[in-house]
N, C-alpha and C positions, 0 to 999 in steps of 0.2 A: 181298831185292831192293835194290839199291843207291840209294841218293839223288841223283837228277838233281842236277846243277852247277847255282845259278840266272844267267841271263845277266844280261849288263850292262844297263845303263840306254839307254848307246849300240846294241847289239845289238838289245835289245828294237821301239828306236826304228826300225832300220834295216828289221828285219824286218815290222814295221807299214807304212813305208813301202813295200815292196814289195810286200805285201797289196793297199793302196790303190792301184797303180799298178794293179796286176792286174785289179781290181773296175774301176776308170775305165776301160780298154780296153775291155769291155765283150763280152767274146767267151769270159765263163767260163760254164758250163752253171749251172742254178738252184743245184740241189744243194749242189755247189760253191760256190758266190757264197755260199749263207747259212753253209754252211762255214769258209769263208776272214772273213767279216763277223763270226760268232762269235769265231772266233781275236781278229779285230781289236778287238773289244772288246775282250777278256780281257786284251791286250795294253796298250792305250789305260789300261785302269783300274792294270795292274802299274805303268806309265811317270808315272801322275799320283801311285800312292801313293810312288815311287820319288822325284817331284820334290819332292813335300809333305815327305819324310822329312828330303830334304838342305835345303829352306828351315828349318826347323826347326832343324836342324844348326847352320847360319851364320847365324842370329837369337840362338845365346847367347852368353855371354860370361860372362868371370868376372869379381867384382869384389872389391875389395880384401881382402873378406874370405875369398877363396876359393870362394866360393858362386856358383852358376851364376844367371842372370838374362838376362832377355829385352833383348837390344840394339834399345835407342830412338834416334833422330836428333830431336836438340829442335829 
């Protein structure tokens, strides 16, 4: 079986959004609502580890000796 593509950060985001728009209207059958509310976790939790990953990212820096270290503002 082939390995699903994983979507972008912005995708993820969008597609969350739409979930929620969906659930706020208010005229999705139970079923579905806890349906679409699962997804929306799932989704919520990929986009938070996704943000975590890139703060992370852009908190190092190298410093003169080549070695990576966590960027402070004094």
């Amino acid at each position: 079986m082939a390995k699903k593509e994983e979507k972008s950060f912005e995708e993820e985001l969008l597609e969350l959004e739409e979930i929620v728009k969906k659930l706020e209207a208010g005229d999705v059958p139970l079923d579905d609502a806890i349906t679409e509310f699962t997804k929306a976790m799932e989704l919520s939790k990929k986009c938070d580890e996704k943000l975590k990953k890139a703060e992370e990212a852009i908190t190092k820096v190298v410093n003169k000796e080549g070695k990576e270290e966590n960027f402070e503002v004094e």
